[in-house]
BAROPA-515508 format. One record per residue (C-alpha): x, y, z; residue number from 1. Coordinates in pm, 1 decimal, always signed. Layout:
- X,Y,Z,NUM
...
//
This chain:
- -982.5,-6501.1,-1928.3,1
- -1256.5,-6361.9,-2166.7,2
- -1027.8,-6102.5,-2306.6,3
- -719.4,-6308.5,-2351.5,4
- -933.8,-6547.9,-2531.9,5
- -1108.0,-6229.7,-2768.0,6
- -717.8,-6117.2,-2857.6,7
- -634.9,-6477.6,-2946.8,8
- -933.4,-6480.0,-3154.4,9
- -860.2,-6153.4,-3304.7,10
- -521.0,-6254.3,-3353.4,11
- -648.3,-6558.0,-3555.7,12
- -915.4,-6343.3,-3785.7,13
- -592.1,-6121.2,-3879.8,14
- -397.5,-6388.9,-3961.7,15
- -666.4,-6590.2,-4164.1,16
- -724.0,-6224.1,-4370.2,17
- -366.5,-6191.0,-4426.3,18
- -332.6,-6576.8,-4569.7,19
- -661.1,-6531.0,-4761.6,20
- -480.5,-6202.6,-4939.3,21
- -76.1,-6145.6,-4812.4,22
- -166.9,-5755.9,-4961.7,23
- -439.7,-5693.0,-4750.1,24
- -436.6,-5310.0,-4624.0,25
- -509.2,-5233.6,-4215.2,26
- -847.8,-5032.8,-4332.8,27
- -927.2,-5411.4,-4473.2,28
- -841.6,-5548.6,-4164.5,29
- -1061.8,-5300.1,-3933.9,30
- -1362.1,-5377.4,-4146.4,31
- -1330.5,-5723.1,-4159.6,32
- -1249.5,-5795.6,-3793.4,33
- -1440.2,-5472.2,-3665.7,34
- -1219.4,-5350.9,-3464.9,35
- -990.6,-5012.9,-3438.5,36
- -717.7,-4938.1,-3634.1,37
- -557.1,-4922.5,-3333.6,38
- -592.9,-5219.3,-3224.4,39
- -492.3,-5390.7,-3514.6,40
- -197.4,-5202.1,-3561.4,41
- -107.6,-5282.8,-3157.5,42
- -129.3,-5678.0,-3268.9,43
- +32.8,-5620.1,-3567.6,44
- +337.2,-5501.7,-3421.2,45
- +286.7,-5782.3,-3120.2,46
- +293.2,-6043.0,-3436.2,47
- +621.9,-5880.2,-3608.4,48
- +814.4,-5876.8,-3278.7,49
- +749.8,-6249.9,-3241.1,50
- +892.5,-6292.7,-3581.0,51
- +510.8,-6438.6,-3697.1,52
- +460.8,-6146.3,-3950.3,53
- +673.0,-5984.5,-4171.3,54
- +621.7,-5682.3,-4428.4,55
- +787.4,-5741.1,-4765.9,56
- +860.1,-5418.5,-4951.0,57
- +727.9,-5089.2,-4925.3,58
- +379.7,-4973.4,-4741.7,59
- +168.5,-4905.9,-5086.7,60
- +325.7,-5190.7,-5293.4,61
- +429.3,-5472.1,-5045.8,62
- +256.2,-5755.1,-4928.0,63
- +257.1,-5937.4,-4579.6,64
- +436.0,-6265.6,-4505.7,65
- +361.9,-6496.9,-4220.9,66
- +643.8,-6702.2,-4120.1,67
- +521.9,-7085.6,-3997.9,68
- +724.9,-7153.3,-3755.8,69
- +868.3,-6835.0,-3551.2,70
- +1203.3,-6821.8,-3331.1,71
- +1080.2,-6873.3,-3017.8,72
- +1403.6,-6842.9,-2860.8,73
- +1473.6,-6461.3,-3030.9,74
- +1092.0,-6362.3,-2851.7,75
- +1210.0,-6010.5,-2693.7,76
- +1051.7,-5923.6,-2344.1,77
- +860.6,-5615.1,-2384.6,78
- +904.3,-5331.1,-2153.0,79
- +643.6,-5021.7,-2154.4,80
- +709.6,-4713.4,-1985.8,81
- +489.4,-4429.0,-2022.2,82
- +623.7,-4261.3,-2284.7,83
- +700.1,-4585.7,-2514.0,84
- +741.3,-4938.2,-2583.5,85
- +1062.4,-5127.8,-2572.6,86
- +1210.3,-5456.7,-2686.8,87
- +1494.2,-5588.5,-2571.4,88
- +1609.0,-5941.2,-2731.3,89
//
C-alpha cells in the first residue's frame, strides 16, 4: 500500500509542476520531485497512455497539455514482456 500511495503522490507533484509551467523540462521535474529521470519518464509515459498528458509540438519548443477529463473507455491494458512494453487498446 505504501508504494502505491508514493506513485500516486508522485503522480500528483508531476502534474501540479506541469500546470504550474505546461513547458516544464524532465531535468525540472527530477529536481523538483527528487526522483530519477527514470522514473519520471516511466509515469510520464503511464500518464500519456491514459490520455491524461499530452506533448504539443516538438521536444525543445513544445509544451505539455493535461487533458481534464481522460477516455476512460480507450485505457489500453499494458502488457510487458522482457524485452518491451506493449499497449494494446
Amino acid at each position: 500500500m505504501i508504494v502505491v500511495a508514493q506513485k500516486d503522490d508522485t503522480v500528483n507533484a508531476i502534474l501540479a509542476l506541469i500546470k504550474q509551467n505546461p513547458s516544464i523540462t524532465y531535468e525540472d521535474l527530477t529536481e523538483k520531485t527528487g526522483k530519477s529521470r527514470r522514473t519520471i519518464s516511466r509515469i510520464i509515459t503511464e500518464l500519456k497512455i491514459t490520455g491524461t498528458l499530452a506533448r504539443v509540438g516538438s521536444d525543445k519548443t513544445g509544451h505539455w497539455m493535461i487533458n481534464q477529463c481522460p477516455n476512460k473507455s480507450a485505457q489500453p491494458k499494458i502488457f510487458q514482456n522482457s524485452t518491451k512494453q506493449s499497449a494494446v487498446y
